[in-house]
C-alpha positions as CSV (number, residue, x, y, z in Angstrom):
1,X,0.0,0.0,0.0
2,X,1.5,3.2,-1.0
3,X,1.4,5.9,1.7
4,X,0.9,9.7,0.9
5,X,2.0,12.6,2.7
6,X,-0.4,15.1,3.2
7,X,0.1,18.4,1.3
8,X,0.7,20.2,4.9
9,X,3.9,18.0,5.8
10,X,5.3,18.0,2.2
11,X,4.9,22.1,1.6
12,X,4.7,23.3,5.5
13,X,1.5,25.4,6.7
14,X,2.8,28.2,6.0
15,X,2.3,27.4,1.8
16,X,-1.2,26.5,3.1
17,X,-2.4,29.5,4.6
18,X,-1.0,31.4,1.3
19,X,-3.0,29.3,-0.8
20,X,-6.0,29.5,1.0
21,X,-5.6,33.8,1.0
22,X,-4.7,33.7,-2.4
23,X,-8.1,31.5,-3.5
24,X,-9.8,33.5,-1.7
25,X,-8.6,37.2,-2.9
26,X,-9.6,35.4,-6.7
27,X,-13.2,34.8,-5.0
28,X,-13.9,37.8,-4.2
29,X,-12.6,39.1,-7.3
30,X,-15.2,37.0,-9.2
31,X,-17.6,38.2,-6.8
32,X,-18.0,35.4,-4.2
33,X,-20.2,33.2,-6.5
34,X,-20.1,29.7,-6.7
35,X,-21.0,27.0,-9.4
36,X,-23.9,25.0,-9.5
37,X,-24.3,21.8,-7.6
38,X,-24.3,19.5,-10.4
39,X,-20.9,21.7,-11.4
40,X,-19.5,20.6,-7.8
41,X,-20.6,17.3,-7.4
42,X,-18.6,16.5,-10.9
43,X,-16.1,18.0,-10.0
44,X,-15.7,16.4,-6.5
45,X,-15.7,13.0,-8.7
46,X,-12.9,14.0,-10.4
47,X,-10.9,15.0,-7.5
48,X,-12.1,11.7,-5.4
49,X,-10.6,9.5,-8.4
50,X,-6.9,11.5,-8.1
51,X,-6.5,10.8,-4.6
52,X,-8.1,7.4,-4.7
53,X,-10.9,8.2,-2.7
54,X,-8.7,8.8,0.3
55,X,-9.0,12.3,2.6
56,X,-10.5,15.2,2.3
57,X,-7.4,17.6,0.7
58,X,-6.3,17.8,-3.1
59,X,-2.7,16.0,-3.5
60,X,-1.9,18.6,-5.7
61,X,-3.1,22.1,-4.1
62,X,-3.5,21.2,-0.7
63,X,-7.0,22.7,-0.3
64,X,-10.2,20.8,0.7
65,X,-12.0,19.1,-2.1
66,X,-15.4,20.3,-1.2
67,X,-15.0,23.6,-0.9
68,X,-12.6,24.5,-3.8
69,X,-15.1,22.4,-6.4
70,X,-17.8,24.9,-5.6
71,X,-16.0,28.1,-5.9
72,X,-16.3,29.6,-9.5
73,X,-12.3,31.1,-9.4
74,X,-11.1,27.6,-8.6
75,X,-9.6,25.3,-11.4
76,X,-7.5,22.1,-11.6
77,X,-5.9,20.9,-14.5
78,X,-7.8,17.1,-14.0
79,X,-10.8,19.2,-14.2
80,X,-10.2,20.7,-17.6
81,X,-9.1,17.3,-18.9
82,X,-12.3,15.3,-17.7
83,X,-14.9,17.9,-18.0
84,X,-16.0,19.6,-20.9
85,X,-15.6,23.5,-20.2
86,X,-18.7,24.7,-21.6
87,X,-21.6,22.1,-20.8
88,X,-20.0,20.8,-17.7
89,X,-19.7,17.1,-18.2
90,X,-18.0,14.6,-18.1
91,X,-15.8,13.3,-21.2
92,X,-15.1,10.0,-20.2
93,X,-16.8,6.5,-19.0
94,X,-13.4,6.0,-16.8
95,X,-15.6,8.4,-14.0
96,X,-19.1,8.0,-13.4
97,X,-21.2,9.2,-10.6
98,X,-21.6,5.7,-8.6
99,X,-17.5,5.7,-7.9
100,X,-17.0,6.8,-4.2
């Protein structure tokens, strides 16, 4: 079983809290609005299948999956390969909504 480090121990908290200040200074630039739900809970699929289903943090940005998938200034580079960026869905049969 391979172990993973969480984002915190790898790039220290202080790379955290900058990340979190920055998404949140693009928020507000867009406004504070968020996506839609079915917008989210796609995206939350596509984050669930790069960590494995395993915690609640993106490997890759550190932040918590939930929350980043429903702000409109978030983006991911998995997300712009498995979702199509003007209807939203999915591209591929390799993710489908029953995965947990």
């Amino acid at each position: 079983m391979i172990r993973i480090k969480p984002y915190f121990i790898v790039h220290g908290w202080t790379h955290l809290v900058y990340s979190l200040m920055r998404s949140m200074y693009f928020w507000a630039k867009k406004g504070f609005t968020i996506v839609p739900y079915y917008v989210s809970q796609r995206r939350q699929l596509i984050c669930k299948r790069c960590t494995g289903g395993v915690g609640h943090r993106c490997p890759i940005c550190g932040c918590f999956i939930a929350a980043i998938s429903k702000l409109t200034s978030s983006h991911c580079e998995n997300w712009n390969k498995y979702l199509d960026s003007s209807t939203q869905t999915i591209l591929t049969n390799d993710i489908s909504p029953t995965e947990h």
